[in-house]
C-alpha positions in Angstrom: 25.1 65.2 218.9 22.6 65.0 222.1 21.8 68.9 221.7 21.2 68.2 218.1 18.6 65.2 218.6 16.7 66.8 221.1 16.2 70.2 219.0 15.0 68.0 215.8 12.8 65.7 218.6 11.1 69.2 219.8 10.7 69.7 216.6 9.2 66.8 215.6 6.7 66.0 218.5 4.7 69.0 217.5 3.9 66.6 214.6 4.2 63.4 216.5 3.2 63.6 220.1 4.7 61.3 222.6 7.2 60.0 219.8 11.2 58.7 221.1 14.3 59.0 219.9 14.2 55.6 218.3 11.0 57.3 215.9 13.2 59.9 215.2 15.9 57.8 213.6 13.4 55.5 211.7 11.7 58.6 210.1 15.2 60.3 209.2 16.2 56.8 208.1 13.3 56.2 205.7 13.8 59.6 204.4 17.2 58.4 202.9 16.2 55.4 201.8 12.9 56.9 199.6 15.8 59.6 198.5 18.2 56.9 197.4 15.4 54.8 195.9 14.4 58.4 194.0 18.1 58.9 192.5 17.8 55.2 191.0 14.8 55.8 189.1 15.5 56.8 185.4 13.1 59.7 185.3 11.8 62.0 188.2 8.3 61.3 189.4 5.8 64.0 189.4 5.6 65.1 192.9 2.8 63.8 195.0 2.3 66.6 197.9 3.1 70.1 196.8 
């Protein structure tokens, strides 16, 4: 699990400089939420960002 935290944080500093572990899991964790709000929702929303 450590090997696999610090690829996606390499990964994700080239986005977010100087950004933890602890921004990591609040970005991965908001992603699920806005997909689970997303399957509640009656009909798809057109997409925003192509």
């Amino acid at each position: 699990m450590v090997n696999l935290s610090h690829h996606l944080l390499a990964d994700f500093r080239h986005h977010n400089p100087g950004s933890g572990i602890i921004d990591l899991k609040a970005y991965y964790r908001g992603f699920r939420y806005v997909r689970e709000m997303l399957k509640m929702l009656r009909e798809k929303p057109e997409p925003i960002l192509t």
